[in-house]
Predicted model as a PDB file, atoms N, CA, C, CB and O in Angstrom, pLDDT in the B-factor column:
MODEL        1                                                                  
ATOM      1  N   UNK A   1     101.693 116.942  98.266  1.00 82.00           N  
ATOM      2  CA  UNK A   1     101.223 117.839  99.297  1.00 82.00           C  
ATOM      3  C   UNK A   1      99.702 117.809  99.298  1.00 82.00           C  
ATOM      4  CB  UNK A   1     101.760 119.278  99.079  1.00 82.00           C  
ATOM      5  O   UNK A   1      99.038 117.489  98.312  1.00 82.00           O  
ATOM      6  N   UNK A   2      99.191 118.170 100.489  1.00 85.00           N  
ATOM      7  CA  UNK A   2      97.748 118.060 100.613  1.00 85.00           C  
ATOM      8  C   UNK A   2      97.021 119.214 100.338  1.00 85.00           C  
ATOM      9  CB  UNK A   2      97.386 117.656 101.849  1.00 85.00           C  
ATOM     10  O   UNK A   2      97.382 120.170 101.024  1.00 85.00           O  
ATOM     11  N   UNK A   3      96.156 119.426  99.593  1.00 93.00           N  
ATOM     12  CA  UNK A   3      95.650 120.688  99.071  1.00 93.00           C  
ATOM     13  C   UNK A   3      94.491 120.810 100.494  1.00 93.00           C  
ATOM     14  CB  UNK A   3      94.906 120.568  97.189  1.00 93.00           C  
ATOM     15  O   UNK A   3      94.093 119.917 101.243  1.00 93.00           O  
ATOM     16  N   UNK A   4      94.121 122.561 100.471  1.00 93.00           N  
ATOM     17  CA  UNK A   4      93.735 122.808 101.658  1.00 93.00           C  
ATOM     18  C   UNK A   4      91.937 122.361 101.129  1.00 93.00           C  
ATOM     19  CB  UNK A   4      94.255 124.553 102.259  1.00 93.00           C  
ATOM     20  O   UNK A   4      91.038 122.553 101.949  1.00 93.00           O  
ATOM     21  N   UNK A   5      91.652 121.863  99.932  1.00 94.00           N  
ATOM     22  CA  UNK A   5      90.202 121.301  99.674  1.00 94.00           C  
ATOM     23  C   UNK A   5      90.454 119.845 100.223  1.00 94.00           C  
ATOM     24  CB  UNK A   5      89.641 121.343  97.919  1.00 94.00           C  
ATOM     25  O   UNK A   5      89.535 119.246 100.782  1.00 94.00           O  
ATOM     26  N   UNK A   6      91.282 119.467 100.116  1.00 94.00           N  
ATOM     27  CA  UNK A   6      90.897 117.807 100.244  1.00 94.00           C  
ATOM     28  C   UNK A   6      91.531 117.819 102.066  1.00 94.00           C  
ATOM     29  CB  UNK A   6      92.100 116.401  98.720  1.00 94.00           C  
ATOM     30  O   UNK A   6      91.417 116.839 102.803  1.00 94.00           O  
ATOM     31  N   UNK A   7      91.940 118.659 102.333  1.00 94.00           N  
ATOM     32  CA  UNK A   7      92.586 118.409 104.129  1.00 94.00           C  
ATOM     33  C   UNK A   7      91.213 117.820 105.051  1.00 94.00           C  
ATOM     34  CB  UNK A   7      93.214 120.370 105.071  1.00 94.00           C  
ATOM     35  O   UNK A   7      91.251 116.934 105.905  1.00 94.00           O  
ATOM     36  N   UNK A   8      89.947 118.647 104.570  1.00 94.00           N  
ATOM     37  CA  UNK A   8      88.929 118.675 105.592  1.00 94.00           C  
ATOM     38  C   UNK A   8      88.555 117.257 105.396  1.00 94.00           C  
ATOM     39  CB  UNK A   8      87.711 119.796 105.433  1.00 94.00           C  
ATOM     40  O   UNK A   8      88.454 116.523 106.378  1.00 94.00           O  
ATOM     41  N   UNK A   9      88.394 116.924 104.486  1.00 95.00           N  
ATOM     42  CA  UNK A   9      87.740 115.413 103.863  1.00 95.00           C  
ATOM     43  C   UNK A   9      88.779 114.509 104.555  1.00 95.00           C  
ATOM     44  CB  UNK A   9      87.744 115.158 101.876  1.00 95.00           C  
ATOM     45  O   UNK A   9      88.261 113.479 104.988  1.00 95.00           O  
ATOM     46  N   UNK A  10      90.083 114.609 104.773  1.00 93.00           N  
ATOM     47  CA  UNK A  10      91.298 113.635 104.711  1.00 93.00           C  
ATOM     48  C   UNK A  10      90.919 113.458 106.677  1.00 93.00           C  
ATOM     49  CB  UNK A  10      93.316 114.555 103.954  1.00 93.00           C  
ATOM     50  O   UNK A  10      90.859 112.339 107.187  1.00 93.00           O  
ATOM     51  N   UNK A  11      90.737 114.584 107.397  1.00 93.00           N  
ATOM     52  CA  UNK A  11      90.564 114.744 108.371  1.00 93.00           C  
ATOM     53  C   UNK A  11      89.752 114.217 109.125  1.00 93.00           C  
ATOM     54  CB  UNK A  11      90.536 115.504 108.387  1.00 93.00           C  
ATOM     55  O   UNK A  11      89.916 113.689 110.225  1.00 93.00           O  
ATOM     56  N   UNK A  12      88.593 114.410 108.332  1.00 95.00           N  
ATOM     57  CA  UNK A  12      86.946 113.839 108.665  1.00 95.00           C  
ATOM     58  C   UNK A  12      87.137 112.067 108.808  1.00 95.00           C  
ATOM     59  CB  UNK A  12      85.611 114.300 107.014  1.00 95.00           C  
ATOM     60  O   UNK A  12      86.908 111.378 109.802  1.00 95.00           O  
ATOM     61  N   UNK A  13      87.622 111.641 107.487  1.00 95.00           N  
ATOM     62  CA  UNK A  13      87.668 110.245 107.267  1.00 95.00           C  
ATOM     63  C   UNK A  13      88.601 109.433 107.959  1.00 95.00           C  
ATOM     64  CB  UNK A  13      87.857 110.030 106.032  1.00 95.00           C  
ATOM     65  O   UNK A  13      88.284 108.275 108.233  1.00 95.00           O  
ATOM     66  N   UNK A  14      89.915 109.968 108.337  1.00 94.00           N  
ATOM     67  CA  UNK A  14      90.679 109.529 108.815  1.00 94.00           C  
ATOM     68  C   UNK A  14      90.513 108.575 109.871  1.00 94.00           C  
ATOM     69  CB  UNK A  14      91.208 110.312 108.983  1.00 94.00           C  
ATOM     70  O   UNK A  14      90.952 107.425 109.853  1.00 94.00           O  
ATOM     71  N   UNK A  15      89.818 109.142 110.846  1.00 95.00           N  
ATOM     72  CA  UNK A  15      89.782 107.950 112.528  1.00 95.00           C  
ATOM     73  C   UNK A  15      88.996 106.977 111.953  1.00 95.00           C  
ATOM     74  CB  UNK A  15      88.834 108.582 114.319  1.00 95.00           C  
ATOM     75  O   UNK A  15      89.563 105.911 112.190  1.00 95.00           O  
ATOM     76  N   UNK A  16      87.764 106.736 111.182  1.00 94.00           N  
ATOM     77  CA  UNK A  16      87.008 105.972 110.191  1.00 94.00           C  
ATOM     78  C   UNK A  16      88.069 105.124 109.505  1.00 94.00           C  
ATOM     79  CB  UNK A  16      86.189 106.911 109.154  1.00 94.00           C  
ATOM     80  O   UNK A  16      87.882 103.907 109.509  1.00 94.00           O  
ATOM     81  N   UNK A  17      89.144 105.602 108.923  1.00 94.00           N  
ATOM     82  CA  UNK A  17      89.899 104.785 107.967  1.00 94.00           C  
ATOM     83  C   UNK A  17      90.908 104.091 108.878  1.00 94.00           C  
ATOM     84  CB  UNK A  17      90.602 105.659 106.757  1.00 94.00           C  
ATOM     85  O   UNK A  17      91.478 103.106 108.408  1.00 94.00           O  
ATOM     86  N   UNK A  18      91.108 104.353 109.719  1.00 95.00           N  
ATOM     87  CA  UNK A  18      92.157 104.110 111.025  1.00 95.00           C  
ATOM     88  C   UNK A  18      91.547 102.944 111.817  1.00 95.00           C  
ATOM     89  CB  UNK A  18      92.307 105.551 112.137  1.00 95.00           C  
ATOM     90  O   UNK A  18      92.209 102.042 112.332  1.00 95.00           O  
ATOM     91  N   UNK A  19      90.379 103.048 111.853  1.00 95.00           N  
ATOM     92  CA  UNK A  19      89.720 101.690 112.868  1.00 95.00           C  
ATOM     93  C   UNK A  19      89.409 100.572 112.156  1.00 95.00           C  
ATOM     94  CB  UNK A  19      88.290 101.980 113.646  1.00 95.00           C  
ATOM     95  O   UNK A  19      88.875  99.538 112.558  1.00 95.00           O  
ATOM     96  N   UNK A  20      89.966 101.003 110.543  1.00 96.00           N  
ATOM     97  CA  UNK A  20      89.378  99.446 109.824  1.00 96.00           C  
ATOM     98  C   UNK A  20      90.249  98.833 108.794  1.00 96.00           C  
ATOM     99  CB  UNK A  20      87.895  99.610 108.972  1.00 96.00           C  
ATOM    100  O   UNK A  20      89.939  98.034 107.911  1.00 96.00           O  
ATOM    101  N   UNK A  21      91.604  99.455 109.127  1.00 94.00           N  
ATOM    102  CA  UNK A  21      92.786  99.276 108.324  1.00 94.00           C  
ATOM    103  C   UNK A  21      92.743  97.932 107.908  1.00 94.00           C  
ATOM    104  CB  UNK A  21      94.066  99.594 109.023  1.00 94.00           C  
ATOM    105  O   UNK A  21      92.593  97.473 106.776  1.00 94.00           O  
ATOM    106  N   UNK A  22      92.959  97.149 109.418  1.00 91.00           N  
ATOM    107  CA  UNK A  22      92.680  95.196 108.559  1.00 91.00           C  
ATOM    108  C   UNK A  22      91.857  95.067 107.687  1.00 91.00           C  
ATOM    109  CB  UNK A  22      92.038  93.885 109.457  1.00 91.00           C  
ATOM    110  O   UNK A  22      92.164  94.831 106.518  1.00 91.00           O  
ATOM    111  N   UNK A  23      90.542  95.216 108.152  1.00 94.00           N  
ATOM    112  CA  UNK A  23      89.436  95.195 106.969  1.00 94.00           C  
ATOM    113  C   UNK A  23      90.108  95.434 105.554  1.00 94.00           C  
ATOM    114  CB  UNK A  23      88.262  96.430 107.207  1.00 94.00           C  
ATOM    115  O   UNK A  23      90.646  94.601 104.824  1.00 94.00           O  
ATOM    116  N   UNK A  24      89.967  96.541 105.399  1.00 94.00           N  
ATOM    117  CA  UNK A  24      90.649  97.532 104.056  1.00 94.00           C  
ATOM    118  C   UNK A  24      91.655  97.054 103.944  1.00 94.00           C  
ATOM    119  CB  UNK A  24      90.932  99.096 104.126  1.00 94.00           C  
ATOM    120  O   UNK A  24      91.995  97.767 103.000  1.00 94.00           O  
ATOM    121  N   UNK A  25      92.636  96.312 104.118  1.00 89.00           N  
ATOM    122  CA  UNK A  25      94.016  95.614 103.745  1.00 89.00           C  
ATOM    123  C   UNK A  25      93.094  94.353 103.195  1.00 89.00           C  
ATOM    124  CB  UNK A  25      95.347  95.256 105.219  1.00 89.00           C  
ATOM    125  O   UNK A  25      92.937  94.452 101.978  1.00 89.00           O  
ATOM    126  N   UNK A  26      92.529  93.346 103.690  1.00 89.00           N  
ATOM    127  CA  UNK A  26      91.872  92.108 103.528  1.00 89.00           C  
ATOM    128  C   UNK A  26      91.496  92.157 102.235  1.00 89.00           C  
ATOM    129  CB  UNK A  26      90.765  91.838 104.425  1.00 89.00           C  
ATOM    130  O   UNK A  26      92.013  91.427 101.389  1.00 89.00           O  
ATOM    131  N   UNK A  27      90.255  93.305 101.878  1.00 94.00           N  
ATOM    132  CA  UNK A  27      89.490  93.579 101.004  1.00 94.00           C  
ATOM    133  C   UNK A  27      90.363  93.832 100.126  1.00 94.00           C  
ATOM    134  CB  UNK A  27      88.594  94.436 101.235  1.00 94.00           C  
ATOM    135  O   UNK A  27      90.151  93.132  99.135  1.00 94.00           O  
ATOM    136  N   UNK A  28      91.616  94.772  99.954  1.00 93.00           N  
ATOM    137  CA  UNK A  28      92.489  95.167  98.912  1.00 93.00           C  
ATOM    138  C   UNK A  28      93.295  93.989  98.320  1.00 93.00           C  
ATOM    139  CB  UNK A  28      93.400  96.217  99.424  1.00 93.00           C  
ATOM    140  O   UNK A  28      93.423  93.722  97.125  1.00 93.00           O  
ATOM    141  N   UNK A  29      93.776  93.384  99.304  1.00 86.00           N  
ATOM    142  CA  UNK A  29      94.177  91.817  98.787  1.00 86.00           C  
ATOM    143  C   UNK A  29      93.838  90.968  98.040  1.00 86.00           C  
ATOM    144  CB  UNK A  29      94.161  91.109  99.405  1.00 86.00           C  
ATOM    145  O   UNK A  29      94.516  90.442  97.157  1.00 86.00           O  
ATOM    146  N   UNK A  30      92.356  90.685  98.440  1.00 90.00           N  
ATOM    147  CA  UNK A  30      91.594  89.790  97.690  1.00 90.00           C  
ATOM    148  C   UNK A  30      91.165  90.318  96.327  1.00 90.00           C  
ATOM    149  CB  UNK A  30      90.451  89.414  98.460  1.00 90.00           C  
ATOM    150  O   UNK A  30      91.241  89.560  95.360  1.00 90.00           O  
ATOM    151  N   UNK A  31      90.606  91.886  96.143  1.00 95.00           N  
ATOM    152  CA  UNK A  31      90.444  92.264  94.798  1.00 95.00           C  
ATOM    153  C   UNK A  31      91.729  92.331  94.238  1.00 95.00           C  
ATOM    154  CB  UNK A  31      89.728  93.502  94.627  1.00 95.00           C  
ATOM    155  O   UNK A  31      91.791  92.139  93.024  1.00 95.00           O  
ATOM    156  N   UNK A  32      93.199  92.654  95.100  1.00 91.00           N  
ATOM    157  CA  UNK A  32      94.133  92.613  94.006  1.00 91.00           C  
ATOM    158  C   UNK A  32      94.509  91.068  93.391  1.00 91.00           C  
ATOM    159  CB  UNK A  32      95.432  93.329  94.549  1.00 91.00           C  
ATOM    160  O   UNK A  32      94.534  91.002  92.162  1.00 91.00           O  
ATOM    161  N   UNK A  33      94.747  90.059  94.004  1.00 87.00           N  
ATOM    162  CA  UNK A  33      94.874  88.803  93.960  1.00 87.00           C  
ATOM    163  C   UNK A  33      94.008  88.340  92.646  1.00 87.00           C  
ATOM    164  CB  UNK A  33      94.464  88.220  95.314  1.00 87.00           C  
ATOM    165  O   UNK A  33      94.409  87.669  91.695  1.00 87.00           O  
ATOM    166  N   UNK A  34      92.799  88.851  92.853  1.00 94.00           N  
ATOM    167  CA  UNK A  34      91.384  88.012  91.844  1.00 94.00           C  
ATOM    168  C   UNK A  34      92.125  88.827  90.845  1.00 94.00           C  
ATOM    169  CB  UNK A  34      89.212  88.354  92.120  1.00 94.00           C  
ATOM    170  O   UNK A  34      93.072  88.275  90.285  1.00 94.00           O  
ATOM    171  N   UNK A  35      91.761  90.387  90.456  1.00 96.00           N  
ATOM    172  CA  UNK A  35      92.721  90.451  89.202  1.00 96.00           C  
ATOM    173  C   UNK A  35      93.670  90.458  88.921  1.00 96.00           C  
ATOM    174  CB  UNK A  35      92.759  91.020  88.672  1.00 96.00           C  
ATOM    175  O   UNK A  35      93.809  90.823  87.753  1.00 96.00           O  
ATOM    176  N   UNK A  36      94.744  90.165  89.538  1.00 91.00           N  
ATOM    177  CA  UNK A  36      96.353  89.644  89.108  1.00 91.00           C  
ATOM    178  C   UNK A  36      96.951  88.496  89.981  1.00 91.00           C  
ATOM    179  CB  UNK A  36      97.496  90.936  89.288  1.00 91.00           C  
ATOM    180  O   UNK A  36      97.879  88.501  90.789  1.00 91.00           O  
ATOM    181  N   UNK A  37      96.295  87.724  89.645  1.00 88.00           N  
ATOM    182  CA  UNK A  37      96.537  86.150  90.259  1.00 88.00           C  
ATOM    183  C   UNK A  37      98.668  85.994  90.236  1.00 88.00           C  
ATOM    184  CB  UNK A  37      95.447  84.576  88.688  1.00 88.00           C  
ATOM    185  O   UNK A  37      99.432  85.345  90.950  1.00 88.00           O  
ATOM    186  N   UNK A  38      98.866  86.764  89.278  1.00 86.00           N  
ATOM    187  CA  UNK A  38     100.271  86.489  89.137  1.00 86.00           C  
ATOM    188  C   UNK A  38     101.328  86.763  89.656  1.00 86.00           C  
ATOM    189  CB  UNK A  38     100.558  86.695  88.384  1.00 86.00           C  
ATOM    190  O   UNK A  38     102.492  86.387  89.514  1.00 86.00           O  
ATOM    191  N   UNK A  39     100.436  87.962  90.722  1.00 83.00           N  
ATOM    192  CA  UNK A  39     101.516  88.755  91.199  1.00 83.00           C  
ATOM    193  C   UNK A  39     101.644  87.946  93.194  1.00 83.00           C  
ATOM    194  CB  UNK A  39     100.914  90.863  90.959  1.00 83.00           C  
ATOM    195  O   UNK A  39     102.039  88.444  94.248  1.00 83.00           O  
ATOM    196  N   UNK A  40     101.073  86.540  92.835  1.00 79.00           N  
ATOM    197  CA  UNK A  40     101.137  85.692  94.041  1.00 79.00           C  
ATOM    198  C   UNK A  40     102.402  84.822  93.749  1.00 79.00           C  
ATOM    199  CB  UNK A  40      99.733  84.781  94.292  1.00 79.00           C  
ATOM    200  O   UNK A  40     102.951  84.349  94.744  1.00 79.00           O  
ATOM    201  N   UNK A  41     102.990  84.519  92.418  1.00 80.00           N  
ATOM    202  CA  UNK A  41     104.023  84.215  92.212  1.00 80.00           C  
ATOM    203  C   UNK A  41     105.154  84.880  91.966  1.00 80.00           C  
ATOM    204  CB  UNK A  41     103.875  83.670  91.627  1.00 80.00           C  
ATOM    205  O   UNK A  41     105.419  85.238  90.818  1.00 80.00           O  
ATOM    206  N   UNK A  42     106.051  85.160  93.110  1.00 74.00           N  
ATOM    207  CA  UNK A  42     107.023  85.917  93.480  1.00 74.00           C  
ATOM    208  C   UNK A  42     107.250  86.988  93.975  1.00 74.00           C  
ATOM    209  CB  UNK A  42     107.466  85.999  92.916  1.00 74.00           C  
ATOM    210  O   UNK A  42     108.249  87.245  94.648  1.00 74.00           O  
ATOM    211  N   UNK A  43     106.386  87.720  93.715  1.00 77.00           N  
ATOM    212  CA  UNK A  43     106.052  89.227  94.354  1.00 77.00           C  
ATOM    213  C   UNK A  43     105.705  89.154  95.997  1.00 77.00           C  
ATOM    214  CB  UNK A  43     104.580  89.932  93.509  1.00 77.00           C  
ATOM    215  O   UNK A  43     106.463  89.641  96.835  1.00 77.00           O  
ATOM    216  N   UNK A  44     104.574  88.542  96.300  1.00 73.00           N  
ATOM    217  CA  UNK A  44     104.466  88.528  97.606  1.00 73.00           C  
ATOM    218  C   UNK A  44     104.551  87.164  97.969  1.00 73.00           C  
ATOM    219  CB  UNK A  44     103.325  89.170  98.065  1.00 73.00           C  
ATOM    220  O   UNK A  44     104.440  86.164  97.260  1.00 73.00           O  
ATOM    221  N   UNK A  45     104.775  87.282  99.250  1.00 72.00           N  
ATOM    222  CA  UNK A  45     105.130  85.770 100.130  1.00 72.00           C  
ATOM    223  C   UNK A  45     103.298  85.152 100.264  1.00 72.00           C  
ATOM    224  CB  UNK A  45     106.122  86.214 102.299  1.00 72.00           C  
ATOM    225  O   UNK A  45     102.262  85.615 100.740  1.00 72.00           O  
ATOM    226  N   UNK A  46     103.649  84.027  99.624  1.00 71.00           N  
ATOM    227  CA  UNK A  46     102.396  83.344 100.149  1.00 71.00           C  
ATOM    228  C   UNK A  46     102.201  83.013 101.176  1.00 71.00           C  
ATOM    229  CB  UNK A  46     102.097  82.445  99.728  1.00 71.00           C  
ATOM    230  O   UNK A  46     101.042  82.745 101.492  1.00 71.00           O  
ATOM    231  N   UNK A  47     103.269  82.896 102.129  1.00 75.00           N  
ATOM    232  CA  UNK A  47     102.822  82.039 103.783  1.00 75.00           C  
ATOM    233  C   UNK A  47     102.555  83.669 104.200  1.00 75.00           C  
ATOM    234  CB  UNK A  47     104.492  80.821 105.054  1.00 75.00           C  
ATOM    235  O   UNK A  47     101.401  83.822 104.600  1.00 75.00           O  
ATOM    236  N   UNK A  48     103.349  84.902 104.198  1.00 72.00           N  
ATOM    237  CA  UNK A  48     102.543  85.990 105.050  1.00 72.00           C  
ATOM    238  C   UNK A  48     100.672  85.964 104.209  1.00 72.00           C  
ATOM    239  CB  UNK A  48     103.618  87.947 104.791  1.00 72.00           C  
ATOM    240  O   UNK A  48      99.722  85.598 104.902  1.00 72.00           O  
ATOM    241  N   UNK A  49     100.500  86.320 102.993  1.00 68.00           N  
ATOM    242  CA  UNK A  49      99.287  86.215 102.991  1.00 68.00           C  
ATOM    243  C   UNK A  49      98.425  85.437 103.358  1.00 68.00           C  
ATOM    244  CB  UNK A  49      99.087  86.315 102.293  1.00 68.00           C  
ATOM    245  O   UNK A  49      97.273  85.836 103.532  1.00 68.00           O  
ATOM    246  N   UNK A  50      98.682  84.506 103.504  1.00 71.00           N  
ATOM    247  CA  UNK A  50      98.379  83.329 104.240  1.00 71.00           C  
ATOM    248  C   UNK A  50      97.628  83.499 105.431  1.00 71.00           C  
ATOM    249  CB  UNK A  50      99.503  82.681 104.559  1.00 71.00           C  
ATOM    250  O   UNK A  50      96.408  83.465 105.592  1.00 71.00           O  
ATOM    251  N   UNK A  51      98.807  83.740 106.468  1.00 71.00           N  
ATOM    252  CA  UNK A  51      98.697  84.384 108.292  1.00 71.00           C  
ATOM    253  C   UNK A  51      98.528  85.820 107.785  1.00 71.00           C  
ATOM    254  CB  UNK A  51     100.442  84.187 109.630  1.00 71.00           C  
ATOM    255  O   UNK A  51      99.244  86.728 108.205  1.00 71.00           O  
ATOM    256  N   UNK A  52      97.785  85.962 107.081  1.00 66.00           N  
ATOM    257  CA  UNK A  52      97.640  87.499 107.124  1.00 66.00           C  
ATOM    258  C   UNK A  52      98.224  88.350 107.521  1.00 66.00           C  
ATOM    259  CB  UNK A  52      96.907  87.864 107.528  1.00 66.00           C  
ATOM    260  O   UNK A  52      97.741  89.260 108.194  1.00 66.00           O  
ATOM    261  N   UNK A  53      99.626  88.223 107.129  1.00 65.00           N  
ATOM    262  CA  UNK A  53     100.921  88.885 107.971  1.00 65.00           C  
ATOM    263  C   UNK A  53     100.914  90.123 106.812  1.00 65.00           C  
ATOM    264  CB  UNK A  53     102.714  87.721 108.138  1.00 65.00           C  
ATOM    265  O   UNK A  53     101.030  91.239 107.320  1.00 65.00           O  
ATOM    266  N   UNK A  54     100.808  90.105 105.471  1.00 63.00           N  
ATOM    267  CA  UNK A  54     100.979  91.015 104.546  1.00 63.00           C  
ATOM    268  C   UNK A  54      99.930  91.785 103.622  1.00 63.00           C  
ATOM    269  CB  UNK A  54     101.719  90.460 103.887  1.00 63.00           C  
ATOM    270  O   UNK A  54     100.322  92.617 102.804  1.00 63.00           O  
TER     271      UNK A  54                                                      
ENDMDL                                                                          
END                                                                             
């Protein structure tokens, strides 16, 4: 549940976090990838990361 301190912050940031979702998916990928190279074998599909489907 969302506490009524963090609502205003969640609110504020939101349309900000909403217009750059690809970005922020891209970026999360690549730092997760660099430190767990392993979890490219079997866990996720390499052809969606690939086409940037995932």
């Amino acid at each position: 549940m969302l506490s009524d301190e963090s609502r205003p912050v969640i609110t504020a940031t939101l349309p900000v976090v909403a217009d750059r979702t690809g970005e922020i998916a891209q970026r999360f990928y690549r730092h997760l990838f660099s430190a767990h190279p392993e979890l490219l074998d079997g866990v996720f599909s390499r052809g969606n990361q690939a086409h940037g489907h995932q």
